[in-house]
C-alpha positions as CSV (number, residue, x, y, z in Angstrom):
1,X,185.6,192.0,-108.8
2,X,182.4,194.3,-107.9
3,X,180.2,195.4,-110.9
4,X,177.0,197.3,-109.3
5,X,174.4,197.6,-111.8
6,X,174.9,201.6,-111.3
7,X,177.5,203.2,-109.6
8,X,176.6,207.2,-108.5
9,X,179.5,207.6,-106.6
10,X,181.3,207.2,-110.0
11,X,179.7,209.9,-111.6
12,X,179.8,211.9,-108.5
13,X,183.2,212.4,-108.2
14,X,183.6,214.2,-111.8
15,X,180.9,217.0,-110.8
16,X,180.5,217.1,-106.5
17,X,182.0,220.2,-106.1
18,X,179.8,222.1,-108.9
19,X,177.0,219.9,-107.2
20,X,177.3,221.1,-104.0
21,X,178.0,224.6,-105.1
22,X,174.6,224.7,-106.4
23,X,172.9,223.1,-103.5
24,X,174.6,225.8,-101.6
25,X,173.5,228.7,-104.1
26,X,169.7,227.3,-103.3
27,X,170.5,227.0,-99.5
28,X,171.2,230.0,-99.3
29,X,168.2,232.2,-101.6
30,X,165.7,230.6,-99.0
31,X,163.8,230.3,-102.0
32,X,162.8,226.4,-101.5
33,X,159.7,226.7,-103.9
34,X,159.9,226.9,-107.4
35,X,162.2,230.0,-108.4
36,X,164.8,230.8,-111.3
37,X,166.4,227.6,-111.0
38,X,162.9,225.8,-111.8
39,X,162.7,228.5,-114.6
40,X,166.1,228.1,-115.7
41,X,165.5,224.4,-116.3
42,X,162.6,224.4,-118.1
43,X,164.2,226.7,-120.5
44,X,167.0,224.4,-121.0
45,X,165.1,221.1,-120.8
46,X,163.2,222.6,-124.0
47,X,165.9,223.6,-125.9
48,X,167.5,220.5,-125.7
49,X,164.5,218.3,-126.4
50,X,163.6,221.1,-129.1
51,X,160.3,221.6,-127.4
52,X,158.4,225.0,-127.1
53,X,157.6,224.8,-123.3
54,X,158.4,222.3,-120.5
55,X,156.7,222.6,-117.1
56,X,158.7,220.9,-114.1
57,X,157.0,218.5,-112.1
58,X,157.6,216.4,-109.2
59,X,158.3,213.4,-110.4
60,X,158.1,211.1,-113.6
61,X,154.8,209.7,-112.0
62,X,153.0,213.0,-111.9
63,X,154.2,214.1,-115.2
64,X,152.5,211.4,-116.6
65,X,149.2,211.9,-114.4
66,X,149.2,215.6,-115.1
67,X,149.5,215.6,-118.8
68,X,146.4,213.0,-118.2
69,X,144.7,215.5,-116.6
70,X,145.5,218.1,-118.8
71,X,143.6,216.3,-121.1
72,X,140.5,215.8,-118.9
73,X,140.7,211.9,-118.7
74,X,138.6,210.7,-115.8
75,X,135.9,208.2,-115.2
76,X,134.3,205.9,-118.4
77,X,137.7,207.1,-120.2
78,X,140.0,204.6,-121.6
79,X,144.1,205.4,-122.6
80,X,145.6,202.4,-124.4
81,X,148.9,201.2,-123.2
82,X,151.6,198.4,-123.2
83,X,151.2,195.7,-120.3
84,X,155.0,195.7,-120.0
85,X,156.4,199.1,-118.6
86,X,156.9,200.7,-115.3
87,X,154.2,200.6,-113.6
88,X,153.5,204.6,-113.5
89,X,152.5,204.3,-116.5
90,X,149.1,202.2,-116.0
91,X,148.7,203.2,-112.6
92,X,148.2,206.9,-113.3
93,X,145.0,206.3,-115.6
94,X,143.4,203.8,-112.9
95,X,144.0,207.2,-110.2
96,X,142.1,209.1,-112.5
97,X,139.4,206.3,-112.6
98,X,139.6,205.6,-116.3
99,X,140.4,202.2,-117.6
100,X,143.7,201.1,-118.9
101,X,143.4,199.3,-122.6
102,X,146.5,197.3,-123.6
103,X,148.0,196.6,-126.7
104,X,151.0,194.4,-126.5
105,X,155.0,195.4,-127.4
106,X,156.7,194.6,-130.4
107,X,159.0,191.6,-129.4
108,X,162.4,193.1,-131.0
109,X,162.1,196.7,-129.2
110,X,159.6,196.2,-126.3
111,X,157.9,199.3,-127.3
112,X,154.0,200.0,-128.6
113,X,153.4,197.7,-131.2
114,X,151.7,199.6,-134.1
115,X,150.0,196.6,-135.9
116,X,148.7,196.0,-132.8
117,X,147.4,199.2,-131.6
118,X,145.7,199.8,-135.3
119,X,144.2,196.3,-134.9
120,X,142.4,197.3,-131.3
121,X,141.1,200.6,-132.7
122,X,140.1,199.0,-135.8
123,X,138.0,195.5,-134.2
124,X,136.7,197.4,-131.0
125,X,134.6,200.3,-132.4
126,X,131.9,200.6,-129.4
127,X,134.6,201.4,-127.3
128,X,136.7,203.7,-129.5
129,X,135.2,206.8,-128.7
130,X,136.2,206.5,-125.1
131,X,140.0,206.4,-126.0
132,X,141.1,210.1,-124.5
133,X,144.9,209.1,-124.9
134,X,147.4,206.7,-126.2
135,X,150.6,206.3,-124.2
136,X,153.3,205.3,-126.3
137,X,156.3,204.2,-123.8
138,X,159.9,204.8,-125.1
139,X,161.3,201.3,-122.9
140,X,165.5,201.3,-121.7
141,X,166.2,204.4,-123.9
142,X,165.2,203.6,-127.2
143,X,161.8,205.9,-128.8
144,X,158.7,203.3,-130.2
145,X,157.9,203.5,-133.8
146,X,156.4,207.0,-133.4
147,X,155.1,207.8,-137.2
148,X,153.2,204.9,-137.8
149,X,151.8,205.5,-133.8
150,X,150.6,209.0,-134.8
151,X,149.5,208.2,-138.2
152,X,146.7,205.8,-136.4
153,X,146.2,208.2,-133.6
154,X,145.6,210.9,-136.1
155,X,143.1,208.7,-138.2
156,X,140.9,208.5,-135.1
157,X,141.1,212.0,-133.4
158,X,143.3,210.5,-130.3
159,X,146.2,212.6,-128.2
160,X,149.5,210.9,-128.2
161,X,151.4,211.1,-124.7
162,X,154.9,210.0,-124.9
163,X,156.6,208.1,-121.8
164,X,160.3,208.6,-122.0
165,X,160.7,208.4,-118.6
166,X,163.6,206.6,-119.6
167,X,164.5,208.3,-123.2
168,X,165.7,211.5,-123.0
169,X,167.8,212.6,-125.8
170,X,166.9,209.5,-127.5
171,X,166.0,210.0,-131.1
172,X,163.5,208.3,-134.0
173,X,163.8,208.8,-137.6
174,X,160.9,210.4,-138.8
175,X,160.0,210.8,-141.9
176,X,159.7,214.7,-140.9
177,X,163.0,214.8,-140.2
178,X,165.0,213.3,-136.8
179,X,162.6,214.0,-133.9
180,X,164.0,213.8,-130.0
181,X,161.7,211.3,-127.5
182,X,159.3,213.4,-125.7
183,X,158.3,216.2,-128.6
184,X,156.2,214.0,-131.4
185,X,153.2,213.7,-129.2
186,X,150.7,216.3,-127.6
187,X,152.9,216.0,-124.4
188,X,156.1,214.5,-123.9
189,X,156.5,213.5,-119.8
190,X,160.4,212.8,-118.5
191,X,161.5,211.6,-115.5
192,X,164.6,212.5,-113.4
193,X,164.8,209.4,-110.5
194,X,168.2,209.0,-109.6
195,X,169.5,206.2,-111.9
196,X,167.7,207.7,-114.9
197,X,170.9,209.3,-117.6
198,X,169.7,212.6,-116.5
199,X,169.1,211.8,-112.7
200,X,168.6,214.2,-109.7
201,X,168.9,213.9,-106.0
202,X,165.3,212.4,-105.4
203,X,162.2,212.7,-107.6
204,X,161.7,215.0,-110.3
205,X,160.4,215.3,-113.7
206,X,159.1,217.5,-116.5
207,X,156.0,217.6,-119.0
208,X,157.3,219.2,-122.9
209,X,154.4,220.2,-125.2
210,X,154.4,222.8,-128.6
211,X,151.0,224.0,-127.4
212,X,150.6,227.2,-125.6
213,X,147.8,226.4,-123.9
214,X,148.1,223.0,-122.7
215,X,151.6,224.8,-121.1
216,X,149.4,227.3,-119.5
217,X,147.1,224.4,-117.9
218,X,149.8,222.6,-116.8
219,X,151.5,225.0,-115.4
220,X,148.3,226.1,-113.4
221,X,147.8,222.5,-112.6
222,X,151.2,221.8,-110.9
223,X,150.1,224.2,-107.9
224,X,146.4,223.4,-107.8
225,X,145.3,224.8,-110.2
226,X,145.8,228.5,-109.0
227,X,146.3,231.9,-111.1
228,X,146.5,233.9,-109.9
229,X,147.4,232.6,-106.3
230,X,144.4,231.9,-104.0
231,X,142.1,231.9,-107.4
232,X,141.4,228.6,-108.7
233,X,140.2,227.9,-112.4
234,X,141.1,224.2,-111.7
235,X,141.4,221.6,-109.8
236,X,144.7,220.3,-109.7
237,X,147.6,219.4,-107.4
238,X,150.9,220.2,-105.5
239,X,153.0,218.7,-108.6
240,X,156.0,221.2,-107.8
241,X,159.8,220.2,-109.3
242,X,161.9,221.3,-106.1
243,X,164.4,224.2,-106.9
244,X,167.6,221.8,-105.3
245,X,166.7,219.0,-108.1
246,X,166.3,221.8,-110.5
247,X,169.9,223.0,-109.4
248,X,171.6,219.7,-109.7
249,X,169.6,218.5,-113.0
250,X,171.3,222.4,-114.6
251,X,175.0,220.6,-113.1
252,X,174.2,217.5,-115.1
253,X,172.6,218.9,-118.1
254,X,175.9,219.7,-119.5
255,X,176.9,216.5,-119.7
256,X,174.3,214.6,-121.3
257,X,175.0,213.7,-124.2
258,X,178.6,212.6,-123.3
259,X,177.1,210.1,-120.6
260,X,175.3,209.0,-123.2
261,X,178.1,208.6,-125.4
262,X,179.7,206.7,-123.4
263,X,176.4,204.3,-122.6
264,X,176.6,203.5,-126.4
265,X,180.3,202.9,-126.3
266,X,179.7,199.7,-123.4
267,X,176.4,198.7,-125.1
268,X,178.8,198.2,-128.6
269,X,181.1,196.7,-126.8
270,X,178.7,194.1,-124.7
271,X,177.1,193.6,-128.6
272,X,180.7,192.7,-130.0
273,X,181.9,190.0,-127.0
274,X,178.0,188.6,-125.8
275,X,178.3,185.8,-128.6
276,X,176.0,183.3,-126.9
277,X,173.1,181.1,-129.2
278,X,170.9,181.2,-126.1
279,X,171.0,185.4,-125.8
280,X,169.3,188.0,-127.3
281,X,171.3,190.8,-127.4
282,X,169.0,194.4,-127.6
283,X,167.8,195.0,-131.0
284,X,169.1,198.8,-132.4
285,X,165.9,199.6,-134.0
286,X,167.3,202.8,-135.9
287,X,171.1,203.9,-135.5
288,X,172.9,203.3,-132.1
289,X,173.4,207.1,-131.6
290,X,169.1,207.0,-131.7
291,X,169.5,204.8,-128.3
292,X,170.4,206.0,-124.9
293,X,170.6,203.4,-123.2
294,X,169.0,204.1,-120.0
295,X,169.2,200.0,-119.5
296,X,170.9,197.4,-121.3
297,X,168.4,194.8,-121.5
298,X,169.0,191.3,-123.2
299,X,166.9,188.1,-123.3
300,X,167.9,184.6,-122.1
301,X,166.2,181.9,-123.8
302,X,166.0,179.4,-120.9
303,X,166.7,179.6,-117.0
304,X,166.7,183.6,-116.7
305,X,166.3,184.1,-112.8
306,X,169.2,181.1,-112.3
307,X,171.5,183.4,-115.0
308,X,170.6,186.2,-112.4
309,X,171.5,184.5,-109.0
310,X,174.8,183.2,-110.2
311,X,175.5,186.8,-111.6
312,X,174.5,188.4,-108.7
313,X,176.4,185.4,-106.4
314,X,179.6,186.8,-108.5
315,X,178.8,190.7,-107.5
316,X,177.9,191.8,-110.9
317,X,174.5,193.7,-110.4
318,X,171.6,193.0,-112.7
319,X,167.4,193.4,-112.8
320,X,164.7,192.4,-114.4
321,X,162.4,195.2,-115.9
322,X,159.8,193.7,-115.4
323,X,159.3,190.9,-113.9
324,X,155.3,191.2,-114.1
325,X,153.1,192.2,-116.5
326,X,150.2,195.0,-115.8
327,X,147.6,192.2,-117.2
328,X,149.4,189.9,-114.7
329,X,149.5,192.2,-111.3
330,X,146.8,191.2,-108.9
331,X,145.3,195.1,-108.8
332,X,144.5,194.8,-112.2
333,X,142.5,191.7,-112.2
334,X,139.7,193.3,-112.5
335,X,140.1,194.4,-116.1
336,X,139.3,190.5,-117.3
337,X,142.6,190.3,-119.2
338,X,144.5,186.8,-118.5
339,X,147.8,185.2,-118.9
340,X,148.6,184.5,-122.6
341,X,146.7,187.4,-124.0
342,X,149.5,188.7,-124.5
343,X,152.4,186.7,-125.1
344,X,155.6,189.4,-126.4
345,X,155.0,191.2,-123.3
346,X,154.6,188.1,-121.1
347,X,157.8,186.5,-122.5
348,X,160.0,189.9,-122.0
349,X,158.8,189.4,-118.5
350,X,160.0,185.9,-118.0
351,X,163.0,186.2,-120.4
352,X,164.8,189.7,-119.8
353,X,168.1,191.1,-117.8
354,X,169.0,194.0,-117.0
355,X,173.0,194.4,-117.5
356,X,175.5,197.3,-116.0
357,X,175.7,200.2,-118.2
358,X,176.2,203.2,-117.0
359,X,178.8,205.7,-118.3
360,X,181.6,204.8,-116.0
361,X,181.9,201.2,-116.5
362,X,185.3,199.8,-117.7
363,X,186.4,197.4,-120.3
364,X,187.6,195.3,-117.7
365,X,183.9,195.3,-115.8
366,X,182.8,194.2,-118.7
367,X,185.0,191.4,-119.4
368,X,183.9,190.4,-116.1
369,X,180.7,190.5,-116.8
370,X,180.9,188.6,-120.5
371,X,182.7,186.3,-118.8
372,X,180.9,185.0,-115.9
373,X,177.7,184.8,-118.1
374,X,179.6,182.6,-120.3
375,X,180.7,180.8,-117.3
376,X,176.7,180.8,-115.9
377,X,175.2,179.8,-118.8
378,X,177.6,176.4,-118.8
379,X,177.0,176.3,-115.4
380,X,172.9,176.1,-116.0
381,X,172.9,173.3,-118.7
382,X,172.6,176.1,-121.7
383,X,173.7,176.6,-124.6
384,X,176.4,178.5,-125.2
C-alpha cells in the first residue's frame, strides 16, 4: 500500500470541473491583475475569519513581510519570535534588517511560550524599547496561547502579528469569547501554498486586520506603495495575490470547514490506535474542533530519522517540520545564540514526524500507517 503524505489529486477530483470553470472565467476577462475575483476573496476571507478587512497578497512570505512593513520595522528593530517555525517567519525581519529575538515554544503545543516571552521582556530592559512586533506562530493548525501573549504585549505597548500560515479556521478560547487564528493580533497573515487546508495553485496569501488604516497601508503597499497609480506615498512592493489563485481559493472556500472536519476525524482516530510508550501523540491544547490540523505532528522518543526511513522504505509519506532550528541555521549565526539555549524547540527538531493527514485519507491508510510504526519501532530496538 501507497500512503503519500498529501494526495491533491484526491481532493481534485471532488471539485476539477468547478476548478477549471473558474480558471476559464479568469482566462477569459484578460483581467490577469488583481480584479473582482481578488475583491471577492478578500470579502469572503474576512467574513470567515470574522475580520474587518483582508488584503490579498502573494504569498504567505510577503504577508508576513508586509504587515512588518506596515508597521515600519527596519534597521536597530527587533520582533521576538520562536526558533522553531518555517523559516518565513524569521527570515522576513532579517530582509527588513532588523534583528530577530527568540523566545522558545511551549513543549506540549510547539507554539510561543508565554512564560517565556514575559521573562525576555521582563530581564532584557535596554533592549525592550526596540521590540516593534511580536510574532506569535500558530504551528500544524493549532492557535498559541493568545490571551496571556497579548496581555504581556499590551503591558509593554508591542503589536502582535499572528502567523497562521498554517491555522486558518483554527480557533482559541478566549476569555472574550472564541476568537478565529489570524484576528486577535494587529494583523493576522495566512498563507495559501498548495498543501496548506485552504491551498491554491501556486503561492498566495492574505493579511486580516480590524484597523482601517493599517488596511489602507497595506493595500497601497502591495503595489508599491501607489494611490493613486503613478503617485507614491510609499515605498513598498509588487505583493499582488493573482486573480487565478483568487478564483480557485473562492472553489475551495466552500469547503473548508468540512476538510477540516474530516482532518479531525483521522487525527482522533490516529490518537485512539498510536498506543506506543515511546510516542508522543499531539497534545489538543483546547477542544479538537479548535485544531485544524494542517499537520499531524508526533514526537518519537528515540531514533526519529530511522522511524522515518523505514516509513518512507514502506511508501507511507512523512516530514519533519523542522528539522533545524533558526538559532541552529548557519545564516543566523551571527545573532550569538548557540545550541542548548533553547532546548523545547531544539528537541521538537530532533524528535518530531510529520504523519498523513489530509482529508481523504482512509481508515485503511491508516491502519497501514499505525501498523508499520508498530512494526518500525520493534524493528529499531524501541519500545513499544
Amino acid at each position: 500500500m501507497k500512503v503519500p503524505l498529501l494526495d491533491l489529486n484526491a481532493q481534485l477530483e471532488t471539485i476539477e470541473k468547478d476548478v477549471k470553470d473558474a480558471v476559464n472565467e479568469v482566462i477569459d476577462s484578460t483581467q490577469y491583475i488583481m480584479g473582482p475575483k481578488v475583491s471577492e476573496l478578500e470579502e469572503q476571507i474576512a467574513e470567515y475569519v470574522d475580520a474587518k478587512y483582508a488584503t490579498g497578497v502573494s504569498s504567505g512570505t510577503d504577508a508576513l513581510l508586509i504587515s512588518l512593513m506596515t508597521l515600519n520595522v527596519g534597521s536597530d528593530d527587533i520582533v521576538i519570535i520562536t526558533p522553531f517555525s518555517f523559516f518565513a517567519t524569521a527570515g522576513v525581519i532579517a530582509r527588513l534588517n532588523a534583528t530577530p529575538i527568540f523566545v522558545d515554544i511551549d513543549p506540549d503545543t510547539f507554539n510561543m511560550s508565554p512564560d517565556a516571552l514575559e521573562r525576555w521582556l521582563e530581564s532584557e530592559s535596554e533592549k525592550r524599547d526596540r521590540v516593534k512586533a511580536i510574532i506569535p506562530v500558530h504551528l500544524y493548525g493549532q492557535c498559541a496561547d493568545m490571551d496571556p501573549i497579548i496581555e504581556i504585549a499590551g503591558r509593554f505597548g508591542i503589536p502582535v502579528i499572528e502567523d497562521a500560515a498554517q491555522a486558518i479556521g483554527a480557533r482559541y478560547p478566549s476569555k472574550n469569547g472564541v476568537k478565529k487564528a489570524g484576528t486577535m493580533g494587529t494583523l493576522g497573515c495566512f498563507s495559501f501554498f498548495p498543501s496548506k487546508n485552504l491551498g491554491g495553485m501556486g503561492d498566495g496569501g492574505m493579511v486580516v486586520t480590524n484597523d482601517a488604516n493599517i488596511d489602507e497601508k497595506l493595500k497601497k503597499l502591495r503595489n508599491h506603495g501607489a494611490k493613486p497609480k503613478y503617485y507614491h506615498a510609499l515605498i513598498g512592493g509588487n505583493f499582488r495575490l493573482d486573480p487565478i489563485q483568487a478564483a480557485v481559493l473562492l472553489v475551495k472556500l466552500p469547503h473548508l470547514e468540512k476538510w477540516h472536519s474530516m482532518r479531525q476525524e483521522n487525527a482522533a482516530y490516529y490518537d485512539e490506535n498510536l498506543n506506543f510508550k515511546s510516542i508522543k501523540k499531539p497534545v489538543v491544547a483546547y477542544k479538537r474542533k479548535c485544531h485544524i490540523y494542517n499537520q499531524y505532528v508526533i514526537s518519537i522518543m528515540e531514533k526519529r530519522d530511522e522511524l522515518k526511513k523505514f516509513l518512507v522504505e514502506n511508501n507511507i509519506g512523512t516530514e519533519i517540520y523542522y528539522p533545524v532550528t533558526f538559532h541552529e541555521q548557519e545564516c543566523f549565526r551571527y545573532l550569538g545564540y548557540k545550541s542548548g539555549d533553547f532546548p523545547n524547540s531544539e528537541y521538537a527538531a530532533r524528535h518530531t514526524l510529520a504523519l498523513p493527514i489530509y482529508p481523504e485519507l482512509t481508515k485503511e491508510m491508516q491502519n497501514y500507517v499505525v501498523e508499520k510504526i508498530g512494526v518500525g519501532i520493534k524493528g529499531i530496538g524501541d519500545e513499544v
